[in-house]
C-alpha atoms as an extended CHARMM CRD file, in Angstrom:
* protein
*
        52  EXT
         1         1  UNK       CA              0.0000000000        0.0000000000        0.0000000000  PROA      1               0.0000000000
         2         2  UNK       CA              1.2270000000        3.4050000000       -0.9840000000  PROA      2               0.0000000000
         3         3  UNK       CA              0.7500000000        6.2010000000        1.0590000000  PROA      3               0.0000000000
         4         4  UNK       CA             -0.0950000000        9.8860000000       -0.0330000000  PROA      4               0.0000000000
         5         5  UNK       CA              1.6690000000       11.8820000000        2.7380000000  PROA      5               0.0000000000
         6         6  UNK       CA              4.1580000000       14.3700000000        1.3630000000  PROA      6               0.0000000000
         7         7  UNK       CA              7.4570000000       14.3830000000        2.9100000000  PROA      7               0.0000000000
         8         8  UNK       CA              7.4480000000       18.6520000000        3.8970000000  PROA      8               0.0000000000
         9         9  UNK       CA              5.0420000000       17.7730000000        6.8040000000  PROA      9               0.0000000000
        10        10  UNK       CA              7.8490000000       16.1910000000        8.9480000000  PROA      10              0.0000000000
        11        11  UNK       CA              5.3200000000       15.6300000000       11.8890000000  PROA      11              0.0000000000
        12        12  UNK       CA              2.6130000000       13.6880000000        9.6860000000  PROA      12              0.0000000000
        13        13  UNK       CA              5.2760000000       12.1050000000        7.7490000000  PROA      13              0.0000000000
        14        14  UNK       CA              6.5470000000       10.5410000000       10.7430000000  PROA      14              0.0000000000
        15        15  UNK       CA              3.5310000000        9.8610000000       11.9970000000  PROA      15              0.0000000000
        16        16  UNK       CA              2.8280000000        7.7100000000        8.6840000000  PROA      16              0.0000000000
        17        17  UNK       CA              6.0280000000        6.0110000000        8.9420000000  PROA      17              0.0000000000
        18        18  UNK       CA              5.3600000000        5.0180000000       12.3240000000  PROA      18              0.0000000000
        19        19  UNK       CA              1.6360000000        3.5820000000       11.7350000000  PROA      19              0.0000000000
        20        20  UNK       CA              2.9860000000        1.3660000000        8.6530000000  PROA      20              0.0000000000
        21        21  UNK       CA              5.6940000000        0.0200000000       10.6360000000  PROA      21              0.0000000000
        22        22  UNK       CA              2.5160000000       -1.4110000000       12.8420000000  PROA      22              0.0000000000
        23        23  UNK       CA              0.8970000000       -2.5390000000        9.7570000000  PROA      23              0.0000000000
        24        24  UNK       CA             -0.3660000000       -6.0540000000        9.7340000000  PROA      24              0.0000000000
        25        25  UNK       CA              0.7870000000       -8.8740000000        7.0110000000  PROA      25              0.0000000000
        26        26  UNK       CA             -2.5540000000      -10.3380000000        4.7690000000  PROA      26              0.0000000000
        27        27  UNK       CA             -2.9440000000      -13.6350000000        4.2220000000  PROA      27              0.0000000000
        28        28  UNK       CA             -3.1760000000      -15.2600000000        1.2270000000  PROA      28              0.0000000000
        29        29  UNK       CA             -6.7550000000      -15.0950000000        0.8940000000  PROA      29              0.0000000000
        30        30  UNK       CA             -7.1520000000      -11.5090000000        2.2230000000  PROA      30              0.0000000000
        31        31  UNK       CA             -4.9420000000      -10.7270000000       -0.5050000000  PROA      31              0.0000000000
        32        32  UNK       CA             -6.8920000000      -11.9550000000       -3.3530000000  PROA      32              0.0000000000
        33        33  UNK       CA            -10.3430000000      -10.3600000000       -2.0030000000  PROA      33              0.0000000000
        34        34  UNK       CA             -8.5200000000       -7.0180000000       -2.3190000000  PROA      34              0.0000000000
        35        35  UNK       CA             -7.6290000000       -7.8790000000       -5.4230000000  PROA      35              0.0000000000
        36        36  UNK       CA            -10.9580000000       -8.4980000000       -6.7640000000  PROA      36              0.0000000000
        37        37  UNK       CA            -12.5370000000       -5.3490000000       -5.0020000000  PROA      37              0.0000000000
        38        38  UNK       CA             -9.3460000000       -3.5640000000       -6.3610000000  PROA      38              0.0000000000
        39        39  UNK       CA            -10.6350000000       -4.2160000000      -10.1990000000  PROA      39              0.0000000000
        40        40  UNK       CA            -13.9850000000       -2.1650000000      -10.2730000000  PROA      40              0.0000000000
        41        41  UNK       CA            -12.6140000000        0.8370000000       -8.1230000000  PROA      41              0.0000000000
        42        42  UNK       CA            -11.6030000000        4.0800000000       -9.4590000000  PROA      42              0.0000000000
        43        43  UNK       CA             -7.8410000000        5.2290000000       -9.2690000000  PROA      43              0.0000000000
        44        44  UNK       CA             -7.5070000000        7.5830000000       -6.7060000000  PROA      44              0.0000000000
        45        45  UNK       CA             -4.5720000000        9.3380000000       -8.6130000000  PROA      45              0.0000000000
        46        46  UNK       CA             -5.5950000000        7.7170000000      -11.8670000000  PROA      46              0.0000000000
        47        47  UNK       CA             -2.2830000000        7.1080000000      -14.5190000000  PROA      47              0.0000000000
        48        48  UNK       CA             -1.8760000000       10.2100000000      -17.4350000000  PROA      48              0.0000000000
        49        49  UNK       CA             -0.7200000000        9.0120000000      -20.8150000000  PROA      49              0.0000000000
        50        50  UNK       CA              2.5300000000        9.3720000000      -21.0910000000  PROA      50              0.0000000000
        51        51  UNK       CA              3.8370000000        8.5110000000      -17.5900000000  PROA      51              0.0000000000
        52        52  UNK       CA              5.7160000000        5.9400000000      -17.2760000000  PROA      52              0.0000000000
């Protein structure tokens, strides 16, 4: 997972860091129903032609 917290905030970046360090490990089925509810949602920062 990808986090949108820019770096100039040093107190909310940290902050970020510090909750994913507590994040949690999915299993292998957890995985795959993100997956599948990952294919009809809508790109919070959706890709512009021509990025790479």
């Amino acid at each position: 997972m990808v986090a949108a917290i820019p770096p100039g905030n040093e107190k909310l970046f940290r902050m970020a860091v510090d909750i994913a360090a507590k994040s949690i490990t999915l299993n292998q089925e957890e995985t795959e129903k993100i997956a599948a509810l990952a294919e009809s949602a809508d790109a919070l920062f959706p890709a512009v032609e021509g990025d790479a």
